[in-house]
N, C-alpha and C positions, 0 to 999 in steps of 0.2 A: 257702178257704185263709185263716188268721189272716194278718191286717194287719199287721204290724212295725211296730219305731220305729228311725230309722235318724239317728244321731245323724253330722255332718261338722264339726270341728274344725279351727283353722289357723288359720296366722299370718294378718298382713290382704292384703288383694290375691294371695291365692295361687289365687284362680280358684274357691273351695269355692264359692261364691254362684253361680255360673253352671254348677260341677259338681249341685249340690243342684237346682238348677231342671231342668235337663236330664232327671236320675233320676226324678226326682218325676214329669216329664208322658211318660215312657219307662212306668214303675209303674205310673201308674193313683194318685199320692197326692197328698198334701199339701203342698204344699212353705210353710215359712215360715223366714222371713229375720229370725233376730233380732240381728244386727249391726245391720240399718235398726232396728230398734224401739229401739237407743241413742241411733243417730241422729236419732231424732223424738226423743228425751227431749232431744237435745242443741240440737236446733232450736229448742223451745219453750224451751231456758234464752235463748237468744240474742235468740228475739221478744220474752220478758218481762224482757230486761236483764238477769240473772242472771249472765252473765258479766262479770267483773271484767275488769280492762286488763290484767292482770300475764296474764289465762288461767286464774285460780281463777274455784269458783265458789262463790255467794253459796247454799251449802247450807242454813241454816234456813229461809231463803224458800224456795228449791226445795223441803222437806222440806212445808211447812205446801200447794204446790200438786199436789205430785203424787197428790191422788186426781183432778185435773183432766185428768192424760194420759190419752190412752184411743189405743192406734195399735192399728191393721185391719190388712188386705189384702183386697183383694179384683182379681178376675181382672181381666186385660186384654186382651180378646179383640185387637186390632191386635197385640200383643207376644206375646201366649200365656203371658205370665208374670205375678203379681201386683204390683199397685202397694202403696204404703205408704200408709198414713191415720193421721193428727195429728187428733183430734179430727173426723174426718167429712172433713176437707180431704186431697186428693191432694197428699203430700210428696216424691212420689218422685227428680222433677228436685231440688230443693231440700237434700236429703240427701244428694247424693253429690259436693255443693261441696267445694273442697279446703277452706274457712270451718269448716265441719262438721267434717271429717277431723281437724281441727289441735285440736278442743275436744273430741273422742269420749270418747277414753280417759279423760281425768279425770272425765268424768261417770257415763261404765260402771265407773268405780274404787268409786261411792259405795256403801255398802251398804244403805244404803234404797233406790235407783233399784235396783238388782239385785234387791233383794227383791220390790220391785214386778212388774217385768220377767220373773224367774221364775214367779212364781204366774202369768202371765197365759201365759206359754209355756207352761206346767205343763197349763192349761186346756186351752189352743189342743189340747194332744195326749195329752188324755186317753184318746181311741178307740184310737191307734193308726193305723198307717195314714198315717205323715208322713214327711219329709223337713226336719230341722231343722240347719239349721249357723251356726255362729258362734265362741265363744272356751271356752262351757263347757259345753256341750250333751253330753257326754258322761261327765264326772265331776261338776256340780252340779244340771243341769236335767232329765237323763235318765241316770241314773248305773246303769239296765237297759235300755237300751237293746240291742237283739237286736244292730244292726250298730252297730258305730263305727268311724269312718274320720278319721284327723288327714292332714291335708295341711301339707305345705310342700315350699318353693323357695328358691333362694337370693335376699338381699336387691335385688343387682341387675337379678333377670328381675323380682320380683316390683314392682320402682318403675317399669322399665320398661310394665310390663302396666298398671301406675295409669297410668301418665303418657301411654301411648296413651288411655285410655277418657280421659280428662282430654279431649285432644284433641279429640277424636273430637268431643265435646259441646260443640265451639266454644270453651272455652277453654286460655288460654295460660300453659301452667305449667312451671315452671322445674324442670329435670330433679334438679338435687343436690335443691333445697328437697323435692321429693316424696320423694328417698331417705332426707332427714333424718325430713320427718314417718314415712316408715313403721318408723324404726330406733327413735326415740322412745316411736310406739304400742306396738312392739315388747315395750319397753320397757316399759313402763307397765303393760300386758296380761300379762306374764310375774312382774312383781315385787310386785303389787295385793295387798292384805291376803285379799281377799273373792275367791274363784273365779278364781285365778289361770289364764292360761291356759298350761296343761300336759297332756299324752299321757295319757288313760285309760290304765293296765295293758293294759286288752283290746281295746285300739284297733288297726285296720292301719294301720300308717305310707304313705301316697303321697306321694310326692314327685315335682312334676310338672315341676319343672324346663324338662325337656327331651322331653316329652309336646306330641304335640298333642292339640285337646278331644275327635273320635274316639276316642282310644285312652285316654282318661281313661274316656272314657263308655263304651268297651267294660269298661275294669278293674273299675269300679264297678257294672254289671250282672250281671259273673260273679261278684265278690263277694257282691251280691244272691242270684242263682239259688243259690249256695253253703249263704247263710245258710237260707231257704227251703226248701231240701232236708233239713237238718239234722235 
């Protein structure tokens, strides 16, 4: 049976990264996370001082370093899921700081880091045979992709879902502050010169709202067997 490319879409925190993992180790594929692979761009701007006090960032530098990024994955047998890799180092815990979160978008805005980012996605799933979600995965990075699926929720399920994992991982974050950063990203990601994020044409709309993760992971397997049968 031919391997698909199965492209997930959506706003931030609307759960595609934990739908896309799910599918992927249900499938038998791929799963990669290129939301984290902004996030290690955005980490190495912050180890190498690149971020400015105002929150810009210091782009000709980052421009003359980024053949220096290199991010992985590789599996995590205790999780079952793939960690992220910055240069050879495991970034995973480190990545999903609210610190991080608050600098993403302007760095996934640049069009050299996307460029970059791209091509290496591009690689990642040249066979086939994956599970890729993020902001453009379906109109710039895999714009043939067999499935595409855009997810969204409304703003306040979706700060709440950040604001429990927040928790969860020990730290104490402030429930509006987490609804302004993801209104902002929002923002940022929707109105970006370079691969804005916006619904393929031929994408299924989910909206998970008011889903539990069962009934996500049943939707997204019969749309699977669906596509497959075709």
């Amino acid at each position: 049976m031919k391997k698909i490319t199965i492209a997930i879409d959506g706003h931030s925190s609307c759960g595609k990264s934990t739908m896309a993992k799910d599918l992927a180790r249900e499938i038998g594929y791929i799963y990669i996370d290129s939301g984290a692979m902004y996030r290690c761009c955005t980490l190495f701007c912050m180890q190498r001082g690149l971020v400015n006090p105002d929150g810009t960032i210091q782009t000709a530098e980052l421009e003359r370093l980024m053949p220096e990024i290199h991010v992985s994955f590789r599996f995590n047998a205790e999780t079952g899921r793939p960690d992220a890799y910055l240069n050879g180092v495991c970034v995973e815990r480190e990545i999903r700081t609210m610190e991080v979160s608050s600098h993403v978008s302007p760095v996934a805005a640049i069009p050299f880091v996307r460029a970059a980012m791209t091509a290496q996605q591009q690689a990642m799933g040249r066979e086939g045979g994956i599970v890729m979600d993020g902001r453009d995965i379906g109109t710039a990075v895999f714009p043939h992709a067999e499935l595409k699926i855009f997810v969204t929720a409304s703003d306040e399920i979706r700060a709440q879902r950040r604001y429990d994992e927040l928790v969860a991982k020990g730290e104490k974050p402030d429930f509006n502050a987490v609804l302004a950063n993801l209104r902002e990203r929002d923002h940022i990601d929707s109105t970006r010169a370079v691969a804005p994020l916006r619904q393929a044409e031929d994408a299924l709309v989910l909206d998970n709202s008011h889903m539990t993760i069962p009934e996500q992971k049943q939707w997204l397997i019969d749309r699977y067997k669906e596509r497959i049968e075709d």
